[in-house]
C-alpha positions as CSV (number, residue, x, y, z in Angstrom):
1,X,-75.7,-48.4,6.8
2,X,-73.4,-47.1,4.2
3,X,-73.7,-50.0,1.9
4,X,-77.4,-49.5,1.7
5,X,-79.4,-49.3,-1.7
6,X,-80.1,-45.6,-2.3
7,X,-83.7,-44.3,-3.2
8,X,-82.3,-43.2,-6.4
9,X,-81.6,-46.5,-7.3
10,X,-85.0,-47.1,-7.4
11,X,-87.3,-46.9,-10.3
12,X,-91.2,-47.3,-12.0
13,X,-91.6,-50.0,-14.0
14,X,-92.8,-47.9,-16.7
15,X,-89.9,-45.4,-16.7
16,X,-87.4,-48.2,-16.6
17,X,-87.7,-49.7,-20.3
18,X,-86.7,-46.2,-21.9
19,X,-84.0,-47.5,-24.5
20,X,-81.7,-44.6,-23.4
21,X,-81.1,-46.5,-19.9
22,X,-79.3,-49.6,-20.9
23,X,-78.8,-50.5,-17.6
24,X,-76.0,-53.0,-16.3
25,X,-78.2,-54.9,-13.8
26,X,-82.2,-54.5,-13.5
27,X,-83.6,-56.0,-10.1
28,X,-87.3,-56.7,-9.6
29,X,-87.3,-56.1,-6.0
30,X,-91.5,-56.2,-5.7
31,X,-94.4,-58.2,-6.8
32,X,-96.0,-55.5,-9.0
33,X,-93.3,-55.9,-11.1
34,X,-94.6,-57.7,-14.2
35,X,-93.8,-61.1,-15.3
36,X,-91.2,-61.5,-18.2
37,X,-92.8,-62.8,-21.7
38,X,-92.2,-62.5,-25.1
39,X,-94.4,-59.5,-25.2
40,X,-92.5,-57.5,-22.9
41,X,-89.0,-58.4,-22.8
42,X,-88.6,-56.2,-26.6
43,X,-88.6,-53.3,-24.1
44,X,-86.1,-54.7,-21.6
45,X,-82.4,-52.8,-21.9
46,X,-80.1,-54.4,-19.7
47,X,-77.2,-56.5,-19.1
48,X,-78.4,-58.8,-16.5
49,X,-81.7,-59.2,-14.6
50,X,-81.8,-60.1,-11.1
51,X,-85.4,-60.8,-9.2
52,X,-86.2,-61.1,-5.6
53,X,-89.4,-63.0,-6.5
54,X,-89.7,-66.3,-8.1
55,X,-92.8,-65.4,-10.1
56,X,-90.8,-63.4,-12.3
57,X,-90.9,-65.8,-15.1
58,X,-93.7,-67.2,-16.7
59,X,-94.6,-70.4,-14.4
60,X,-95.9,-72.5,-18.3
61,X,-92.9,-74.8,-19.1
62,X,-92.6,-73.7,-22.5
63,X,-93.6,-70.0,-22.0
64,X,-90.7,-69.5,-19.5
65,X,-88.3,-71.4,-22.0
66,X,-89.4,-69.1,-24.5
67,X,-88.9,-66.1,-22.3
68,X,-85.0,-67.4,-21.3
69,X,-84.7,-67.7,-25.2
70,X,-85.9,-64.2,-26.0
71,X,-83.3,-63.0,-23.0
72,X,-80.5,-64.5,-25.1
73,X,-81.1,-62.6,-28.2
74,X,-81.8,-59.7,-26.5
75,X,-77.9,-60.7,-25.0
76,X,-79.0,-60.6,-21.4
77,X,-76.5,-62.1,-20.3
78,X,-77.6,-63.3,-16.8
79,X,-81.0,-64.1,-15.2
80,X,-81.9,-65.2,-11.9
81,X,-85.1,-65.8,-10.8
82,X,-85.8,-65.7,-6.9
83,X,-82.8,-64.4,-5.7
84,X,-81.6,-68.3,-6.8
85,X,-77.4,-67.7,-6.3
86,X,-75.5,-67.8,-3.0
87,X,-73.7,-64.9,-3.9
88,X,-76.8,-62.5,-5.1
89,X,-78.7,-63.5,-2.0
90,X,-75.8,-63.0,0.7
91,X,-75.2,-59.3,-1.5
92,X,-79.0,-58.8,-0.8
93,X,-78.4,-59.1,2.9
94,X,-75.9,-57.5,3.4
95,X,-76.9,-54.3,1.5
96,X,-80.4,-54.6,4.0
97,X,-79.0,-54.0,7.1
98,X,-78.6,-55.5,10.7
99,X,-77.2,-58.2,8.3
100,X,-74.2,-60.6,9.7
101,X,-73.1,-60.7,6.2
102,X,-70.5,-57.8,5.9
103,X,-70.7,-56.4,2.3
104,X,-66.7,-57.2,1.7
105,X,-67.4,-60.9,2.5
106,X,-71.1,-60.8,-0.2
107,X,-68.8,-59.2,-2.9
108,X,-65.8,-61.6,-2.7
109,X,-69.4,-64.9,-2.3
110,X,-70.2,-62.9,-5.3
111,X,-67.1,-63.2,-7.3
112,X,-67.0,-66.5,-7.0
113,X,-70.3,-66.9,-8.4
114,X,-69.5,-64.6,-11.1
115,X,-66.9,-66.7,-12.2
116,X,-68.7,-69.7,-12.3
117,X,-71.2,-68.2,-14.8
118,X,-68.5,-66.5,-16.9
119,X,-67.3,-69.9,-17.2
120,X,-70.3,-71.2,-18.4
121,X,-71.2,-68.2,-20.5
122,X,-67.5,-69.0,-21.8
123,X,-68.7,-72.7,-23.0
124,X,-71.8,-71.7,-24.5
125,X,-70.3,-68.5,-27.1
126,X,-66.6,-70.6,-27.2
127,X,-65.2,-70.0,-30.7
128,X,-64.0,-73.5,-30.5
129,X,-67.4,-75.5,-30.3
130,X,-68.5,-73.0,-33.0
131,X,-66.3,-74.2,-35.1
132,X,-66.2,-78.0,-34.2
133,X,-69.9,-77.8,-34.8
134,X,-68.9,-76.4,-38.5
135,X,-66.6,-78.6,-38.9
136,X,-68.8,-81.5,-37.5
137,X,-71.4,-80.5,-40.4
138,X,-69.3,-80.9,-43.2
139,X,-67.9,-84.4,-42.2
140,X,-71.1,-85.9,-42.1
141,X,-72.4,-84.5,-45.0
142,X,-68.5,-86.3,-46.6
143,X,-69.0,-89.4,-44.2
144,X,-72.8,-90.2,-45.6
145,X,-71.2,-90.8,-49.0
146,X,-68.1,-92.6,-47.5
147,X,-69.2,-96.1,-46.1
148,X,-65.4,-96.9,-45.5
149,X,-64.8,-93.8,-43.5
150,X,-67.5,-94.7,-41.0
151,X,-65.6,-97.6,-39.9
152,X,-63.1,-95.4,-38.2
153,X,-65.5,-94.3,-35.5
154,X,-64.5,-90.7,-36.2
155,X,-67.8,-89.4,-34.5
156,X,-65.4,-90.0,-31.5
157,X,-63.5,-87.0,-31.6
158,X,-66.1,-84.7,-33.0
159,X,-68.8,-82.4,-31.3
160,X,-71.7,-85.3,-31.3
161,X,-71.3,-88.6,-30.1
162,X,-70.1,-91.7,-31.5
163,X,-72.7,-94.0,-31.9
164,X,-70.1,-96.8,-31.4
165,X,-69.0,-95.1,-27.8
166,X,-72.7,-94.4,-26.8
167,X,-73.1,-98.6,-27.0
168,X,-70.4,-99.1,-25.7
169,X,-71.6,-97.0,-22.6
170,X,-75.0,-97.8,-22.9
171,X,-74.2,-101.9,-22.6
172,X,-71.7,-101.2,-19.5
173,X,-74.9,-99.4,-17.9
174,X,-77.2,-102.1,-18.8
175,X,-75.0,-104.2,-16.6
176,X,-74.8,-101.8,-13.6
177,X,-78.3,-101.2,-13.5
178,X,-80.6,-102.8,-11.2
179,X,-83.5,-101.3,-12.7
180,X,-82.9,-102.5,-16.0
181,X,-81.9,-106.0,-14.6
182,X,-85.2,-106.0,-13.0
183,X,-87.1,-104.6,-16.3
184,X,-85.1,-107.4,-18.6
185,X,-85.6,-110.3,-16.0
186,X,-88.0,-113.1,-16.3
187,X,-88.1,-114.1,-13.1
188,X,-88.5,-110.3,-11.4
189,X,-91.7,-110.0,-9.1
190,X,-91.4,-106.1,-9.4
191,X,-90.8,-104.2,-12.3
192,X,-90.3,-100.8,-12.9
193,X,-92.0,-99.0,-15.2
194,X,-89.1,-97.1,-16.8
195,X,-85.5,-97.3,-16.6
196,X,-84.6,-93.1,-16.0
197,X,-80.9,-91.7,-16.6
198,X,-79.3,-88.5,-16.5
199,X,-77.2,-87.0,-19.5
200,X,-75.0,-84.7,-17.9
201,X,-73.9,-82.2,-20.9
202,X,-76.3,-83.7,-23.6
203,X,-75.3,-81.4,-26.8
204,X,-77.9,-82.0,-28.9
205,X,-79.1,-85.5,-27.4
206,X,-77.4,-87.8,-30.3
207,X,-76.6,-90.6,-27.7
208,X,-80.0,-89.9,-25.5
209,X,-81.7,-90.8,-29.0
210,X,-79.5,-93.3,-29.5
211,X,-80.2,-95.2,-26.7
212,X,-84.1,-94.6,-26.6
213,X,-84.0,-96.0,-29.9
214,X,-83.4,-99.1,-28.7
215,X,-85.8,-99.7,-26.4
216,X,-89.0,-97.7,-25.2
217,X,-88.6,-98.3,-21.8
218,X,-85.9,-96.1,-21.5
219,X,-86.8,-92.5,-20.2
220,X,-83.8,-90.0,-20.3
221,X,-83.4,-86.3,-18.9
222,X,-80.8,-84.2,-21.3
223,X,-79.5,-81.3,-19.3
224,X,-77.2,-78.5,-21.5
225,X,-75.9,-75.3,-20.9
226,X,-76.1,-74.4,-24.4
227,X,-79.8,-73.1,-25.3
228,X,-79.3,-73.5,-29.4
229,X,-78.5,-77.3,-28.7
230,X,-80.9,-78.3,-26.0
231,X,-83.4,-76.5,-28.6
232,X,-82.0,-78.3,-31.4
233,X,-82.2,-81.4,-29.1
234,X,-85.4,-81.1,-28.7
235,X,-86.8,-80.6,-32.0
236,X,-84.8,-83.9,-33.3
237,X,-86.5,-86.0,-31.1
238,X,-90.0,-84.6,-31.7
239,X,-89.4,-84.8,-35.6
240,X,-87.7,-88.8,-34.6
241,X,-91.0,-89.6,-32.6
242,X,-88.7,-89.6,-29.4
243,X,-90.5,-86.5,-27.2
244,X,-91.6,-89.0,-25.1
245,X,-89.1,-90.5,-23.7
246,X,-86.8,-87.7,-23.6
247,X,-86.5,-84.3,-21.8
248,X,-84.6,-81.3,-22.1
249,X,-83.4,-78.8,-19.6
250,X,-81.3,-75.9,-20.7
251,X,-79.1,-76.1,-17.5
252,X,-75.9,-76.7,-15.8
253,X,-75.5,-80.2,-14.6
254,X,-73.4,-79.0,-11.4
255,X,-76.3,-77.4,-10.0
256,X,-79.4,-80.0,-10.6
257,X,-83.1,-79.4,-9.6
258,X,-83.5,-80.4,-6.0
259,X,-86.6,-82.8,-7.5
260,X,-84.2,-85.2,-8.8
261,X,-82.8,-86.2,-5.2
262,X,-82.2,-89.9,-5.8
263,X,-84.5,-90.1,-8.6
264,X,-82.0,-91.7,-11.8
265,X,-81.2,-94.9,-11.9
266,X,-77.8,-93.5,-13.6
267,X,-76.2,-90.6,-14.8
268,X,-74.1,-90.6,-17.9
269,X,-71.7,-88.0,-19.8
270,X,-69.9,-88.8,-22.9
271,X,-66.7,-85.7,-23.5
272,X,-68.5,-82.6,-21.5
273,X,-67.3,-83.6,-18.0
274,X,-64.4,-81.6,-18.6
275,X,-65.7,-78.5,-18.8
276,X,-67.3,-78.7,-15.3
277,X,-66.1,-75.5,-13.3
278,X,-65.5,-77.5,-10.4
279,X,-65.6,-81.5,-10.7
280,X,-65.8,-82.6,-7.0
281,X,-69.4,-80.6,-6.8
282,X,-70.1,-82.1,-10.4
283,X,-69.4,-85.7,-8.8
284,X,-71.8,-84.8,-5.8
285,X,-74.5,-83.5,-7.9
286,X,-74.0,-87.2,-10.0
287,X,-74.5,-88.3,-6.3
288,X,-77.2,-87.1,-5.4
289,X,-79.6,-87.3,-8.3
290,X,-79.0,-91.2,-8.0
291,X,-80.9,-94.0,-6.6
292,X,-78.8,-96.3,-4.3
293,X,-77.1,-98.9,-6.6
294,X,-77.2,-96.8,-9.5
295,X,-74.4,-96.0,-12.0
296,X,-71.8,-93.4,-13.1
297,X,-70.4,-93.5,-16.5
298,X,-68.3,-90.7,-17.5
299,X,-65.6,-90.5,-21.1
300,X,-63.8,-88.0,-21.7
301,X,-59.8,-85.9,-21.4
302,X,-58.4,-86.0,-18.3
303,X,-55.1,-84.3,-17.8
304,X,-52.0,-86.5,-18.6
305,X,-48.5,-87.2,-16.7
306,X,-47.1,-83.5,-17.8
307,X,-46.1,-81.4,-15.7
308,X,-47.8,-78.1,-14.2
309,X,-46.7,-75.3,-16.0
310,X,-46.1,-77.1,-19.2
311,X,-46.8,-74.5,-21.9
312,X,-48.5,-77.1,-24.2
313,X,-50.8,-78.2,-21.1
314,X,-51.8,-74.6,-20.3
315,X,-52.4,-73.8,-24.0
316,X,-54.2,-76.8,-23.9
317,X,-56.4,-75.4,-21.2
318,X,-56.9,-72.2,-22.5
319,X,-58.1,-73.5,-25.7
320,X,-60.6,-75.3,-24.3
321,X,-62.3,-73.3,-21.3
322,X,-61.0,-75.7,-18.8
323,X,-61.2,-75.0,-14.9
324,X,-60.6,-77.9,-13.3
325,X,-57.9,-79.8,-15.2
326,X,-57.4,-83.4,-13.4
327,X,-56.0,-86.7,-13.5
328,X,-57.6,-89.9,-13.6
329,X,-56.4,-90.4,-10.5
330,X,-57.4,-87.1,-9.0
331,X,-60.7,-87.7,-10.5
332,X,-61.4,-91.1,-9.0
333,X,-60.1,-89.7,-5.7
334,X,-62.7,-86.6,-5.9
335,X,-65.5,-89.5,-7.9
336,X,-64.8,-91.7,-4.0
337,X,-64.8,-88.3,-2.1
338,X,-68.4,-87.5,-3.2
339,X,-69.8,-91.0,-2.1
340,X,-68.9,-93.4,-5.2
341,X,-68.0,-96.4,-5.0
342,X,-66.2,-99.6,-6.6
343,X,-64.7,-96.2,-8.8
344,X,-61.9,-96.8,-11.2
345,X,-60.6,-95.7,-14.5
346,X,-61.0,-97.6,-18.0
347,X,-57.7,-95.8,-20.0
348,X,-58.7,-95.7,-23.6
349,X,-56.0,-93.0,-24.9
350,X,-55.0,-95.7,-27.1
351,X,-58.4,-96.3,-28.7
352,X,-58.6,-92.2,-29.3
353,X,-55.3,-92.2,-30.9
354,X,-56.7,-94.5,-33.5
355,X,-59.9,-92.7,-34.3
356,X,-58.0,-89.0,-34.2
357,X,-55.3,-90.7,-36.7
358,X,-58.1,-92.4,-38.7
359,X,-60.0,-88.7,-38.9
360,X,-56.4,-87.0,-39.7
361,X,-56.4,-89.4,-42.4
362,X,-59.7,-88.8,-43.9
363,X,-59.1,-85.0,-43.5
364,X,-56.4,-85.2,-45.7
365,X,-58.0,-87.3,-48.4
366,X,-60.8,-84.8,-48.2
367,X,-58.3,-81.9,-49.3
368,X,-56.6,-83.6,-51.9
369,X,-60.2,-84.4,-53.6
370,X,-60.3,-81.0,-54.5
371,X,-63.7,-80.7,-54.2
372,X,-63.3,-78.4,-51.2
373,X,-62.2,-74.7,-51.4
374,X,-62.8,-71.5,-49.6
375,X,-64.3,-71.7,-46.3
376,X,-64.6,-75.9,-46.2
377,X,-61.3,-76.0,-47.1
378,X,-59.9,-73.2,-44.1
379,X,-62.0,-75.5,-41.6
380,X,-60.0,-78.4,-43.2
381,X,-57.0,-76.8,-42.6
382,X,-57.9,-75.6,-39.7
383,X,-58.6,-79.2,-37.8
384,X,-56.0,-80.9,-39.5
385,X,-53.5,-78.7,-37.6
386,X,-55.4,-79.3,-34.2
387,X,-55.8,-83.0,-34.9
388,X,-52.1,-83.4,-35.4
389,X,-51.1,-81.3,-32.4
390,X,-53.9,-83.2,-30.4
391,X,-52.1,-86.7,-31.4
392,X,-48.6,-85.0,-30.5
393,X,-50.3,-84.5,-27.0
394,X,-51.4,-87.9,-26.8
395,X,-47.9,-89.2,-27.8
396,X,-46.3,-86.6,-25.4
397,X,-48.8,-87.3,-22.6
398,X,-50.9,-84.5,-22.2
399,X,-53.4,-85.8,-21.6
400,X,-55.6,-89.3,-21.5
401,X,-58.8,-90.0,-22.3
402,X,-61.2,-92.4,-20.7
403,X,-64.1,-93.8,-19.1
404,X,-64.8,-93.3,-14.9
405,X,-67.3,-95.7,-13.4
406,X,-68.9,-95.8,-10.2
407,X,-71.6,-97.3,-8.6
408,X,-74.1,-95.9,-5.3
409,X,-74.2,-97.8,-2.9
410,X,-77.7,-99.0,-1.0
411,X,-78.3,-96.8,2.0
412,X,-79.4,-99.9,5.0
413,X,-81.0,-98.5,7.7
414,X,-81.9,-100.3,11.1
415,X,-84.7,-99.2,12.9
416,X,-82.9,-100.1,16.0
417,X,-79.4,-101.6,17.2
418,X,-79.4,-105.0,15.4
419,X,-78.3,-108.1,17.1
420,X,-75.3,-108.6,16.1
421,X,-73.3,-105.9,13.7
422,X,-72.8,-106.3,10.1
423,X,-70.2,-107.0,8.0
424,X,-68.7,-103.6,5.8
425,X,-69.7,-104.2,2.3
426,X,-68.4,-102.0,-0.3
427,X,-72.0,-101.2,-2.0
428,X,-74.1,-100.8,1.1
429,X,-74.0,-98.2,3.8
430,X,-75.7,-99.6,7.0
431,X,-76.5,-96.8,9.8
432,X,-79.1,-97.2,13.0
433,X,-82.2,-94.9,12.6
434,X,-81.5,-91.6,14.9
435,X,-85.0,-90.1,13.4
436,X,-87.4,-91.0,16.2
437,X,-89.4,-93.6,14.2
438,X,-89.2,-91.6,10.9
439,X,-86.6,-92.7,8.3
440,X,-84.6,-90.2,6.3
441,X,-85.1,-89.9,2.6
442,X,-82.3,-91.0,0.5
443,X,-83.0,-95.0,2.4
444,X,-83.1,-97.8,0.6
445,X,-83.5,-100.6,2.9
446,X,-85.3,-100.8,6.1
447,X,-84.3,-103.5,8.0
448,X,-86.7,-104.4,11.3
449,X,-87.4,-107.1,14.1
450,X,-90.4,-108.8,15.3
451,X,-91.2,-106.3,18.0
452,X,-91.3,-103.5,15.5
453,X,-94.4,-102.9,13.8
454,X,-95.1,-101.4,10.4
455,X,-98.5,-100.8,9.8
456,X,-99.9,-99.3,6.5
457,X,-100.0,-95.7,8.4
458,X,-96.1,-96.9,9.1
459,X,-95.1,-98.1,5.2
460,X,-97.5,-95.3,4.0
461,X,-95.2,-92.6,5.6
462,X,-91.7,-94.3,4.5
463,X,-89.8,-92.2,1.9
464,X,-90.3,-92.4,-1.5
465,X,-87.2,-93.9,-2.3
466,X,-87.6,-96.9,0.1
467,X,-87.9,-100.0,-2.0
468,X,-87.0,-102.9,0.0
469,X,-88.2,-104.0,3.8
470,X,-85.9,-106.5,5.1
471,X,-87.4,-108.6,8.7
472,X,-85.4,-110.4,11.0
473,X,-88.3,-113.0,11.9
474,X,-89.1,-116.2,10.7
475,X,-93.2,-114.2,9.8
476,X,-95.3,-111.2,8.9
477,X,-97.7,-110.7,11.5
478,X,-95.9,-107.2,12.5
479,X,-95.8,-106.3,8.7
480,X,-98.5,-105.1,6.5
481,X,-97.9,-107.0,3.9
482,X,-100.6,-105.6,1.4
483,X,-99.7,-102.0,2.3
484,X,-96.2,-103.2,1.2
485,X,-97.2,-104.6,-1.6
486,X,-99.0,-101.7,-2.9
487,X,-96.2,-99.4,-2.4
């Protein structure tokens, strides 16, 4: 076809790492192609590196980190191992020919994608979180010689989290939890091991380390875009003894590792939700990842009462690398949409009024000490103008800020048409087996009747997230019990 790739696109290995090349886009289109370590990627010169294999990277955990870390300072921008994106795939196809894919329809697939990674390459090199982390520094170096100032919870508003939010989180999740019901309960016949939760846009894991701090039970999974804080992440909780119970993946939290299919017993984000590119998927993705019965605990700005088109709501947007700019409203709608429920919204604008005034306050104090000049004191100045625009946009309704829970409710299944229907409960989804004896994954409950036997073949084969059997008998005899027992 026209649109196939020409010969001369084509090219050795070995004549392709010539520094006079500098290619936009390298694609290892065949398995002698080398795999990407530290020892070879000095002679890569490239843009972005696309692979139709997923061997490309080392398959060692922490070599292939290394490798995606030695990409970034060699400012490849994008890699993608095994053809991974929609759009790269569907552009694949339809430059092969014979494709149903036309090549118009791959490029505009493409685009798309393209834009979701700018977006993301946006939040990791934005100017702003450079200089929130900056400014970050320097108030905690001021705030550990100012017991007073601690008591306005400024961590709140500032690049890490606030230890007194991350409780406040962590004790509404303690209550939502089955899991950690059934791990704090005296009278529980099963316990589970670990209580496991997803932090969706971790930073540098202050409130994962927070948490784990407080009880060793508690195993979390820190996903960040950013690679300098998931690696700082991870070094802070080696050095605090934490490594255990906490792992880090350099990621996007909108597009999770099929693994993790109804494997959290929560997922958690304390002020990155809003940079997700689109929030319905991010909501689904939350969705997914969770057991049935699990929780959803998201803070952070949501967009206010103001008016589209606003100039201070679009400078607001701009500033801040946002793409999907909703309402608490529109976000509980899109939070229900995804399969959520008993969602609603906790409005805490008031509570982040205080803390911003409170840091505004300190700010001030700060340069009137005199102690700060040059740099500190432009980074003073700098945030104490975007404080007090941030609490005019508050007052002005720009925007709120908050706290959107949910819940997932317990997938029932029936191996057959039960006697008599049951009644709609907000937290459980009942649904008759269509599967011809096999049960799909992602249930919960399997509910059964006397003439329906589960042997340990039967219970052996359930899916792994099956947790419960449920028997409408008055015995056991068609159940085996120890079988049950053991899973």
């Amino acid at each position: 076809t026209p649109y196939k790739i020409p010969p001369r696109a084509f090219i050795p290995w070995d004549k392709s790492r010539a520094d006079e090349n500098n290619w936009d886009i390298m694609v290892f289109c065949s398995p002698a192609c080398p795999t990407l370590d530290v020892t070879s990627i000095p002679s890569i010169w490239c843009k972005a590196i696309v692979s139709v294999s997923d061997s490309f990277l080392p398959d060692e955990w922490e070599k292939r980190e290394e490798a995606l870390l030695a990409l970034g300072r060699r400012d490849v921008f994008e890699v993608a191992d095994g053809m991974s994106d929609l759009g790269e795939i569907a552009k694949v196809y339809s430059l092969s020919g014979g494709s149903t894919v036309s090549f118009n329809d791959a490029f505009e697939l493409g685009c798309q994608v393209m834009q979701k990674k700018l977006h993301l390459h946006g939040i990791v090199t934005s100017d702003d979180v450079t200089a929130k982390r900056k400014f970050h520094d320097l108030m905690l170096h001021a705030l550990e010689k100012d017991e007073n100032a601690r008591l306005f919870g400024l961590g709140t508003v500032m690049h890490q989290s606030s230890d007194r939010m991350t409780d406040w989180l962590w004790g509404r999740a303690r209550g939502m939890c089955p899991s950690y019901r059934a791990l704090s309960s005296q009278s529980a016949t099963v316990k589970p091991d670990q209580v496991r939760y997803l932090d969706m846009g971790a930073g540098n894991g202050a409130a994962a380390r927070w948490i784990c701090k407080q009880d060793k039970k508690i195993h979390i999974t820190c996903i960040d875009v950013c690679p300098k804080q998931s690696g700082e992440n991870r070094n802070l909780s080696d050095e605090e003894g934490l490594g255990s119970q906490i792992d880090v993946v350099q990621g996007s939290y909108e597009r999770l590792n099929s693994d993790y299919s109804n494997w959290f017993d929560g997922c958690m984000s304390q002020d990155a939700f809003i940079h997700a590119f689109d929030k319905h998927n991010a909501f689904s993705e939350a969705f997914r990842v969770t057991k049935g019965g699990g929780w959803l605990l998201i803070s952070d700005l949501m967009r206010g009462d103001g008016k589209d088109g606003n100039e201070e709501m679009d400078a607001f947007v701009r500033a801040h690398n946002i793409t999907d700019w909703d309402t608490p409203k529109e976000c509980v709608q899109m939070a229900t949409d995804a399969g959520w429920s008993e969602v609603k919204f906790i409005d805490c604008t008031a509570e982040i009024k205080v803390s911003l005034q409170g840091l505004l306050k300190k700010i001030k104090a700060m340069m009137e000490s005199g102690k700060y000049d040059g740099r500190n004191l432009q980074l003073l100045k700098t945030h104490r103008t975007r404080l007090s625009n941030r609490i005019g946009l508050a007052d002005r309704g720009v925007f709120k800020w908050g706290i959107i829970s949910g819940r997932k409710p317990y997938d029932v299944v029936f191996m057959s048409e039960p006697p008599v229907p049951p009644e709609p409960r907000e937290m459980i989804n009942y649904s008759v087996n269509s599967l011809d004896g096999n049960l799909k994954f992602g249930t919960d409950v399997l509910v059964v009747n006397i003439k329906e036997k589960l042997s340990r073949e039967k219970i052996t084969a359930l899916p792994s997230t099956t947790r419960l059997i449920v028997t409408l008998s008055a015995g056991l005899d068609h159940i085996c019990v120890e079988a049950a027992e053991e899973r």
